[in-house]
N, C-alpha and C positions, 0 to 999 in steps of 0.2 A: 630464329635459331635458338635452338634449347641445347643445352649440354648435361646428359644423362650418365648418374656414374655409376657402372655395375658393381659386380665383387672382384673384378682384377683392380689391384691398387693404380694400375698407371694405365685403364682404360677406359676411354671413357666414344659411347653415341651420339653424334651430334646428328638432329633432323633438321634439314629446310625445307622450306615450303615457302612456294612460291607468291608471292603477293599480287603479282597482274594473275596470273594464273586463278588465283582462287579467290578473286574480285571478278572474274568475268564468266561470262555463262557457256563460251564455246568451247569447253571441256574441260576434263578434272584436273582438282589440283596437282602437282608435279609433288613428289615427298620422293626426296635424297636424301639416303640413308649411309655413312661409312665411319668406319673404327680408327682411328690414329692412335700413336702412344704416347704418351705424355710423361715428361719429365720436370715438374712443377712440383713450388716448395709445397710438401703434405701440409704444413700448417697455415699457410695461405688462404689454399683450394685456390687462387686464383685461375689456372688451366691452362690454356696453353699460351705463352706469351705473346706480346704483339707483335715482335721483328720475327717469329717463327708461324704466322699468320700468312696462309695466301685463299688466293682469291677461286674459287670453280668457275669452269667455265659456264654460263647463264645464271650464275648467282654471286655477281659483284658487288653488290649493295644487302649482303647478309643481314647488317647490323641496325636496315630499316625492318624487316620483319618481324610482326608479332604475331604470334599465332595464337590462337586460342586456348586458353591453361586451364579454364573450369571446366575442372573436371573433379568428380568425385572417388577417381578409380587410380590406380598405380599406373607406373608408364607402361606395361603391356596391352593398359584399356578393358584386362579382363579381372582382376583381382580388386574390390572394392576397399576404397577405406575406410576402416569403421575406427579411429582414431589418430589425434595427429598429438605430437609434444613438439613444443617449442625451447631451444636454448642458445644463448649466446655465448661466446667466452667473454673471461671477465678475467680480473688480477688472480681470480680466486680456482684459476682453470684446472690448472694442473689434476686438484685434489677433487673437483667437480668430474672432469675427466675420466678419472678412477670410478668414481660413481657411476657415470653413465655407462661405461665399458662393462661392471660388471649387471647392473639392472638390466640393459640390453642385453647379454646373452644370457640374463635368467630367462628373459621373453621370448629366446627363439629357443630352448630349453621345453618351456611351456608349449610352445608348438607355433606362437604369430610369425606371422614374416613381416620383417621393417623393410622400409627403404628410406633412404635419407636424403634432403635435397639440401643440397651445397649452400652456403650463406651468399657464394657470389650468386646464386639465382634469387634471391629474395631482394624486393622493391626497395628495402634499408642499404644493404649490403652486409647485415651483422645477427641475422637470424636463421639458425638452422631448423630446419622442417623436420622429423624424424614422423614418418608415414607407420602406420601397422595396422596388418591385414592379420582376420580369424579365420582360416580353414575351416571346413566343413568337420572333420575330426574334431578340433578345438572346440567348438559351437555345440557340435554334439556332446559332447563330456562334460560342459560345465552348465548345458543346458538340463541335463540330465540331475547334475549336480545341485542347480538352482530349482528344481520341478517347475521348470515352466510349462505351461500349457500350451500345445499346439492341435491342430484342426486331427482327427483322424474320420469324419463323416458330415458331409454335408446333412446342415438342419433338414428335419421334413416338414417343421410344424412353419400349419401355415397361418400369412400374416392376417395381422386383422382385418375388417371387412372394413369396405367404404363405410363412411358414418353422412349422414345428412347434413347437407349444408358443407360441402365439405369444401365447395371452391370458394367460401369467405376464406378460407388462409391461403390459399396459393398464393398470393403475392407476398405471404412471410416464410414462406417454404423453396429450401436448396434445391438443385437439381440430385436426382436420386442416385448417381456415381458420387457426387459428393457427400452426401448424409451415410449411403451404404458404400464405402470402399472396396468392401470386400465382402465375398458371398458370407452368411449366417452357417457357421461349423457350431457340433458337438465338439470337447477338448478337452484333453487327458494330457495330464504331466509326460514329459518326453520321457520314454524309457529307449536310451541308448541298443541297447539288445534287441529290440521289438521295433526297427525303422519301416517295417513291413507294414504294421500297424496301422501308420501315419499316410496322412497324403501329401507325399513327398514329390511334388512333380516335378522338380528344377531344385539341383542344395542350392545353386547361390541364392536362392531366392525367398529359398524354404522360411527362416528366420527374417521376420520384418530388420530395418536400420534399426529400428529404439531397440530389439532383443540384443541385435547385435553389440550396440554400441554399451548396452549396461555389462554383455559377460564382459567381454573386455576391459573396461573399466573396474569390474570384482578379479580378474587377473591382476590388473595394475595395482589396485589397493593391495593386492597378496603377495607381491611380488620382491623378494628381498635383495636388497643389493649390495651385500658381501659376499667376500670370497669363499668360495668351495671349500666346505670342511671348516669352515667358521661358523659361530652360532652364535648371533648379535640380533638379536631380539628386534631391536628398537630402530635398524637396519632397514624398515622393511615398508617398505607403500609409495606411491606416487606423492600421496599427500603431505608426506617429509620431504621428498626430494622437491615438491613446489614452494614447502615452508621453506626452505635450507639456501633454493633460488638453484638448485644442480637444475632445473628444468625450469622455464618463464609461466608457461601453458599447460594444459591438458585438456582438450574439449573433442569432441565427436563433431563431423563436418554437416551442414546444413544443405541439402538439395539447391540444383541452378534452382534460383528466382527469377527466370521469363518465358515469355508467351510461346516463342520458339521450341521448349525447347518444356513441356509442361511436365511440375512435379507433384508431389502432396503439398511442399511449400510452396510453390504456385498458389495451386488451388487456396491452400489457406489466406493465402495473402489476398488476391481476387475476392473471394466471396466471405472470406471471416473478419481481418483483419481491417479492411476498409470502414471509416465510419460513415460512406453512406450504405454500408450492411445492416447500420443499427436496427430496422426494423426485422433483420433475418433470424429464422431459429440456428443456433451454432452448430455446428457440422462436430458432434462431440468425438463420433465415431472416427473422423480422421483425426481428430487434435490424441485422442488416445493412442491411434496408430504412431502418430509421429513423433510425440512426446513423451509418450509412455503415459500409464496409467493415476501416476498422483496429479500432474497438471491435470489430465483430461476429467479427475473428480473435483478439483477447484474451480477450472469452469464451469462443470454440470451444478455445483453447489451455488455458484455466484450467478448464474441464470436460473435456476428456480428460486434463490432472494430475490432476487429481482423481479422476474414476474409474481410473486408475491407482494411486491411493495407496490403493484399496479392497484393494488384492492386496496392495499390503506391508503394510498394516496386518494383517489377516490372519495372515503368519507373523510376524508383531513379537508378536500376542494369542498366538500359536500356541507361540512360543519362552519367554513370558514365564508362560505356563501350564505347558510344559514344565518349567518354573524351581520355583514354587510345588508345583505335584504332585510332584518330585521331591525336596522339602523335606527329607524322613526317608531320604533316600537318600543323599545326602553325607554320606560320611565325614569329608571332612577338616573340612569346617565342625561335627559331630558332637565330633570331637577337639580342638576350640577351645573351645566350647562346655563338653564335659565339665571339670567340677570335680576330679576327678581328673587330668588330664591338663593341658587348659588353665589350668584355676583352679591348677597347682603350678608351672606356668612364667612364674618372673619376668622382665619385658624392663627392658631399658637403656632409661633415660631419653632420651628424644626429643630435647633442650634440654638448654645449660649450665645450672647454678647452681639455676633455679625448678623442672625438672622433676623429677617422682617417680618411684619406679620402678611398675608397673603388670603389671596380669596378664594372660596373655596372653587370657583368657576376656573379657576385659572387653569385646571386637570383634566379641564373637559374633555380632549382629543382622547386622553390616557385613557378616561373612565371607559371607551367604547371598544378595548379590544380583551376582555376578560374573556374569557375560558384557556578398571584394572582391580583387582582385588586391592583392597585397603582395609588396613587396619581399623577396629572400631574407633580407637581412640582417636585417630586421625580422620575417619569420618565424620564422628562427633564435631571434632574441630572446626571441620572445613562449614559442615550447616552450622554452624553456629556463628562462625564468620558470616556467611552468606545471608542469614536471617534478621544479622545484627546490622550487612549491609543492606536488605532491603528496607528495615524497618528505620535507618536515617534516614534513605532517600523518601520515603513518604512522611514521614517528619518535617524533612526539608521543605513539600508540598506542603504541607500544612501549615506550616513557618509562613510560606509567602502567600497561601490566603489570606495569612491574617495580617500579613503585609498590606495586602490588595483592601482589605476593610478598614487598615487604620488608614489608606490614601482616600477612602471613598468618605468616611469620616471627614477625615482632615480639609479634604476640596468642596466638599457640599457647602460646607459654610461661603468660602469663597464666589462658587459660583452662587449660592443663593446671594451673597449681596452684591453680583453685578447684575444678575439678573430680577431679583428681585425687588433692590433698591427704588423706593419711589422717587425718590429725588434724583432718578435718574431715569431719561428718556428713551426706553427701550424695552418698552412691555410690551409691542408688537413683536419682535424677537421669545419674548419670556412668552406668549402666549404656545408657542409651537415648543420652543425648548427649555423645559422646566430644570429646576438644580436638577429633581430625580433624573429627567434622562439624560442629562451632562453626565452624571454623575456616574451614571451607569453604562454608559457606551464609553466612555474614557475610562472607566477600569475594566469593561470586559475586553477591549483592545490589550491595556495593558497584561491581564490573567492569561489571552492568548498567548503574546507575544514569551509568557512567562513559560507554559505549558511546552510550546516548540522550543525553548532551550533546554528545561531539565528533561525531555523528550529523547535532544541530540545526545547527553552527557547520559544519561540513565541506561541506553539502548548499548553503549559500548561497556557500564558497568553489569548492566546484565548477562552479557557473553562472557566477560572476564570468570565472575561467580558462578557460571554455569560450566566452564570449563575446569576452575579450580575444584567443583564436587566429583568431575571424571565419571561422569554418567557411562552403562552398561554401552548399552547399544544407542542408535541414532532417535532410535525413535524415545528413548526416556530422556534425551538429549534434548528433543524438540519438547517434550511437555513439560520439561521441567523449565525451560526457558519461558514457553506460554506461560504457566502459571505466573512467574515472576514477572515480566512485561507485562500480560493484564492486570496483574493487583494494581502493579502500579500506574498503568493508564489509567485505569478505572478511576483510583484515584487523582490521578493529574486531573485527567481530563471533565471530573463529575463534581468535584469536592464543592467549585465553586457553586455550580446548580443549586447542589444540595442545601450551599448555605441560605441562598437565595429561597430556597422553597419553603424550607421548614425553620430557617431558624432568624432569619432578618425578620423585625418586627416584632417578635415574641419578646423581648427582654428588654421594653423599653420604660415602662415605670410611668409616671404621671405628672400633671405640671407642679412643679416644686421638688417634684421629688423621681427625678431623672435615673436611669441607670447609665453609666460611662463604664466604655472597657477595659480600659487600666484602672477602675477607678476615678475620681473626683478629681484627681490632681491632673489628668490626662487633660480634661476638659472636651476628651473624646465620645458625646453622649451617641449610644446606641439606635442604628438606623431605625428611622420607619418607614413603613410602606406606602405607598401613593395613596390616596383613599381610592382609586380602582384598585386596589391591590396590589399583591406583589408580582401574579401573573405576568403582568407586561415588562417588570423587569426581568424574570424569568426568558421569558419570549428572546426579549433582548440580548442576554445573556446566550442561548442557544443558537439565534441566528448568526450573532459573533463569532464564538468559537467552532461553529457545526461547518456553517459556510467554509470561515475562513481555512478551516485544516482542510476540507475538500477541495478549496483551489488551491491550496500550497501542494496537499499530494498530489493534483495532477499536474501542475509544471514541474513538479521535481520526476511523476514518472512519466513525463515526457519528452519535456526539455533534455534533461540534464544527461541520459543515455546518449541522446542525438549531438549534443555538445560536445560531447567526449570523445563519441566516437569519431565524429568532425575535428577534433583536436588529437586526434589519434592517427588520420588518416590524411592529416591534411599538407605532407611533405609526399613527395612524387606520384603522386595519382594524376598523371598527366592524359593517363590513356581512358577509353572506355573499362568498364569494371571487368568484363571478361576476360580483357588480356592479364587478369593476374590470376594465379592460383587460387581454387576454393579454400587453400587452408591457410594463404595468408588475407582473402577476403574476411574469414571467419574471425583470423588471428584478432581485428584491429577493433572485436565487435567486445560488447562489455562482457564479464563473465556474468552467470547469473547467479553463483554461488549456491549452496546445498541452504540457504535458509531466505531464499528469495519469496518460495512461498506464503512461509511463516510473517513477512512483512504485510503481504496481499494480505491474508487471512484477518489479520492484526487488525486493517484498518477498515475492513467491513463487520467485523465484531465493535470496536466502537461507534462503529456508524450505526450498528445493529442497537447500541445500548443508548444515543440519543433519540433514537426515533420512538423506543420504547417507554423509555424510565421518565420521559414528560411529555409525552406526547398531548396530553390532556391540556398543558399549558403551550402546543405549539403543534397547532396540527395539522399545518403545513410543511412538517418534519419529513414526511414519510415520500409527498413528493418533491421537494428537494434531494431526496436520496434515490429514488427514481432516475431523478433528471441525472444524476451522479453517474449511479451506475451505467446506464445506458453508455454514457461517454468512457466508462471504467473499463466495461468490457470489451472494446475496442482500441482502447488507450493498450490493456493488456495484451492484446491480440498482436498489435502492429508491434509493441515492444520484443515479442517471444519471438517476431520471424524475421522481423526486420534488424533490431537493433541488441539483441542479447545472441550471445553464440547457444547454438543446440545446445540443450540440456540433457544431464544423462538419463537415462528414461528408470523408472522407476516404479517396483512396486506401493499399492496404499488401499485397505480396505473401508475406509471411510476420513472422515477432516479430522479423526485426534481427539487431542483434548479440547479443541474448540467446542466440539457439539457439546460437552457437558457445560463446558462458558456460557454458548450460548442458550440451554437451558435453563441456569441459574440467573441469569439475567430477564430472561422473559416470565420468571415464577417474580422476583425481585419487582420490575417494572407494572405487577396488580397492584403491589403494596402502595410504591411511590405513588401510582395513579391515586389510588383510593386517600394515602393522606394528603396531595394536594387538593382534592375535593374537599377534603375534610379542613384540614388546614389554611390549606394559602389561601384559596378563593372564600369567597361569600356566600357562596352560593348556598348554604343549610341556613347562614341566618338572612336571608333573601327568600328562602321556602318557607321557613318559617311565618317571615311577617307575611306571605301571601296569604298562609294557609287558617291564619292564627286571626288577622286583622280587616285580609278583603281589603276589597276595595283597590284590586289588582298591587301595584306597587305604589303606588301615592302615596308621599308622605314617609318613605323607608327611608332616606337619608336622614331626614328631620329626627326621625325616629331611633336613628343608631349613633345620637350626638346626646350626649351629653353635658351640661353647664358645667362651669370650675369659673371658678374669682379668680381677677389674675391678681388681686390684690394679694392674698396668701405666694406668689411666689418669691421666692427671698431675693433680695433687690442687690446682690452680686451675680445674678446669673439673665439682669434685669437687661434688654438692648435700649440702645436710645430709640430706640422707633416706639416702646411703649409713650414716652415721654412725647415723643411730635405728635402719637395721636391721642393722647392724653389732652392735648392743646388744642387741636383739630375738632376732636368730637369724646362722646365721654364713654369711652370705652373700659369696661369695667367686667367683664365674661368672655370666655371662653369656653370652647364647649369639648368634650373627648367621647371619640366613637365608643360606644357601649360593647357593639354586640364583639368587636375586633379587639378591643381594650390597645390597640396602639397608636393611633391619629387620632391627632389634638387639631382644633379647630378656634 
């Protein structure tokens, strides 16, 4: 039993239908139809009361029947919903009231027709439904008004010809209802006057759902809600009345999701959505149909990255193979390694006082992985606030790198004397886990863990500042927001790299004569690099943070939608999902909000700039990001149909200001490449001695060491380990890498 309430105040349709009847197959269901009057408190709704309840004859047991409520159309079954609003009363009704009273008859003013369904019919019992349908008139005019483009001649040109070899991809090819939805049209902005023009075969049909659902929603943003012959500006839009809380909701309804009963979100869900679709090409044609044109160019955009990153990944597997098959083939890592040679070369302690001295074999594993109008002055104002706020929060970043380097300092001495201590039994240990890789995996955890909090805090002061400049239109909205979120990722999420690449190891000074980064009285002396180099802390450093943000983003966009929406829906859903209405199915789903993409985009541009800016030191990068995507674009898929309500569909001629991000980054990312070549690795003074001495690489470590007295070191900075092996044997040299000038030996 449904209870249906027209435009008479005290009348209201009640339909039953029959439950034997329309569970059994020997004929149709039974649908009674009649009108009673009702004299029930208006502010209730509750309808008609119990002791004024009787029973029909063959429908005693009313109050078990459920009938089917997904639906996407008004209760005639002929008029489609192309949006629904949600609201409850609250303390604050009265004056909310007034609002809605008049917003709604600006909208039937404008020409929609609403219908409202009673709070007693919603699953809570405290949310009203307010339905609105676009007439074909209406749809016309602000179609007109919007030059949208509709079909007036089927394409002639024909499609391209079979190509050879053409049945290796059929098994990553859709079915061709799904990839072409609809036949190939010539299209011309709708001109109202000229419907003749067009190929109009059917209005309700004429305009796809996503046309639909955006004019209506460019109504609602226009729509003002004060009183006639008032002029209140500020009055005016749905997206006040949802700040303000006069409305809960506002979303455009999603197609039935099952096999029964099949839609475009069907289809989508079946053949895009699922991730055993991953090997599919994506049906871009319908995700543009149904979602309108900006998502459908974020997927086209994130599947051609992706099949792009098929090819570096390739020579990252290709380079990193090279690496391992050539295992027995480096020498120099062979002569670190060898016990005679490595295992007789003692190096200078790393650290004052705690450090030990240490052999140079001990790095061996290390050594084998190298390679509104406003006034000006108040404009002025506002950017200059907002410039002075970005330029503390990347301040702040760079505060707690050097946070991160005085812990990496401060602990390396530590773990070198538990690890490196000889008078302690545990150099089978130290052989796999040297102070460097302590030292480095415990602060690129920590730099992570550091990055995803000024990440959370940064991302809500970004919107704050971007709303305080009161950008034009939406779109200088969106890139002014980009710009500020990526300076500042960029920096979050690179500073550390960067320190690592180019600048650990450079500034470290010589025995005796130390460089510390406060100064002498810190007693905090300036990191060096492994004698493999810095590369593999490098490596380190990007498997860390690259990894770890890529499984955080995916349980946060996947888990936590489904969490919510499960913690949203998880009071009276007793029944199967059909017997409740499409628009409070859709009600309980997340919103996706107008900057949902901006996130998406966000986090394949930094994903974009690791795989770039060091891929030379990690080039395994590219398929890691591969493996990503593939799960990304599915993780996205399921989220848009399953767990986010329809999105308002939307124009977009290409990704924004991204594409010039991402150009700047991939000009950026020659440089880094070319001075990690140049700088961090060895590799020029390694060609060198090949090209210069012969004799393949024999003899190149020997060769890049240099002697030093440890006598000249001043005897406050002296460890007791010189003195036990002063005792032990007579140890009187040490040697310093020449061609690198930062590892002592």
């Amino acid at each position: 039993m449904r209870r249906i309430t027209g435009k008479a105040k005290d009348e209201t349709l009640i339909e039953l239908q029959s439950a034997t009847d329309s569970q059994t197959g020997d004929g149709p269901a039974v649908l009674t139809a009649f009108r009673i009057n009702l004299h029930s408190d208006e502010n209730n709704g509750n309808g008609v009361p119990l002791s004024e309840r009787t029973s029909l004859p063959g429908h005693a047991e009313t109050d078990k029947l459920q009938p089917n409520r997904d639906t996407v159309f008004f209760r005639d079954g002929v008029r489609r919903i192309d949006f629904v609003l949600s609201y409850v009363d609250d303390k604050d009704g009265e004056k909310k009231q007034e609002r809605r009273r008049e917003f709604e008859a600006n909208l039937e003013k404008a020409g929609l027709e609403l219908e409202t369904d009673d709070k007693s019919d919603s699953k809570d019992q405290k949310t009203y439904f307010l339905k609105i349908h676009a007439p074909w008139d209406v749809l016309a005019t602000y179609a007109d008004i919007l030059k949208i483009k509709v079909p007036f001649k089927e394409s002639d040109i024909p499609h391209g010809q079979d190509v050879p070899l053409e049945w290796l991809s059929r098994p990553f090819r859709l079915p061709e209802h799904i990839m072409h939805p609809a036949a190939d049209y010539f299209t011309y902005p709708f001109d109202k006057t000229k419907t003749n023009f067009f190929l109009i075969n059917n209005k309700d049909t004429f305009f796809p759902p996503s046309t639909r659902n955006r004019i209506v929603f460019y109504i609602l943003a226009r729509c003002p809600y004060y009183k006639e012959g008032r002029i209140d500006k500020d009055k005016t839009g749905i997206k006040r009345l949802l700040s303000n809380g006069t409305y809960t909701s506002a979303f455009p309804l999603h197609d039935v999701r099952n096999a029964e009963c099949e839609s475009e979100r069907y289809n989508l869900y079946r053949h895009w959505a699922r991730f055993l679709c991953f090997y599919k090409e994506q049906p871009l044609n319908l995700i543009r149909k149904y979602y309108g044109e900006k998502i459908g160019i974020y997927f086209a955009w994130l599947g051609f990255y992706t099949e792009m990153l098929f090819f570096a990944a390739v020579m990252g597997v290709i380079c990193f193979t090279y690496g391992v098959l050539s295992y027995d083939d480096n020498i120099s890592s062979k002569e670190i390694c060898d016990a005679s040679i490595g295992g007789s070369i003692l190096m200078c302690p790393l650290c004052d006082k705690k450090c030990p001295f240490w052999r140079l074999n001990s790095t061996c594993l290390s050594s084998w992985e190298m390679e509104p109008y406003l006034p000006v002055t108040s404009k002025c104002a506002r950017f200059c606030l907002s410039a002075a706020t970005v330029l503390f929060w990347i301040s702040l970043i760079v505060a707690c790198i050097i946070g991160v380097i005085a812990y990496r300092l401060a602990v390396y001495a530590a773990f070198a004397s538990i690890i490196k201590d000889p008078m302690r039994k545990i150099q089978v240990v130290g052989r796999f886990i040297t102070p460097q890789l302590a030292t480095s995996v415990t602060a690129s955890c920590i730099n992570f863990v550091i990055i995803m909090i000024l990440n959370f805090f940064y991302e809500r002061v970004a919107v704050w500042i971007t709303d305080m400049e009161i950008p034009k239109t939406h779109l200088e909205y969106e890139n002014r927001l980009t710009m500020k979120m990526f300076l500042f990722q960029f920096v979050n999420y690179y500073s550390s790299c960067f320190y690592v690449a180019f600048f650990k190891g450079k500034f470290v000074g010589y025995p005796g004569h130390y460089t510390y980064m406060f100064g002498k009285q810190s007693k905090l002396r300036n990191e060096e690099c492994d004698p493999g180099g810095c590369l593999i802390e490098l490596t380190t450093q990007l498997v860390i943070v690259m990894a770890g943000k890529q499984l955080w983003g995916n349980i946060q966009e996947a888990l936590l939608p489904l969490m919510r929406n499960w913690w949203s829906s998880r009071k009276g859903r007793h029944n199967p999902e059909n017997h409740y209405s499409r628009w409070e199915q859709d009600h309980v789903l997340q919103n996706f909000g107008q900057l949902g993409l901006f996130y998406e985009y966000l986090e394949m541009v930094v994903q974009f700039g690791f795989i770039t800016l060091f891929v030379a030191s990690f080039p395994l990068a590219p398929l890691l990001a591969l493996c990503n995507n593939i799960l990304e674009i599915r993780v996205d898929a399921w989220k848009f149909t399953t767990q986010f309500r329809r999105p308002v569909a939307s124009k977009a001629r290409n990704i924004g200001a991204w594409q010039e991000i991402l150009n700047a980054v991939a000009i950026l990312s020659v440089v880094t490449n070319a001075f990690i070549m140049a700088f961090t690795s060895d590799m020029i003074p390694r060609m060198v001695y090949l090209y210069a001495y012969g004799n393949g690489m024999r003899g190149y470590v020997n060769n890049s060491l240099s002697i030093y007295n440890i006598s000249r070191i001043p005897e406050k900075i002296k460890t007791s380990i010189f003195h036990i092996l002063n005792e032990q044997q007579a140890v009187t040299m040490c040697d310093v890498q020449e061609s690198l000038g930062r590892i002592c030996r």
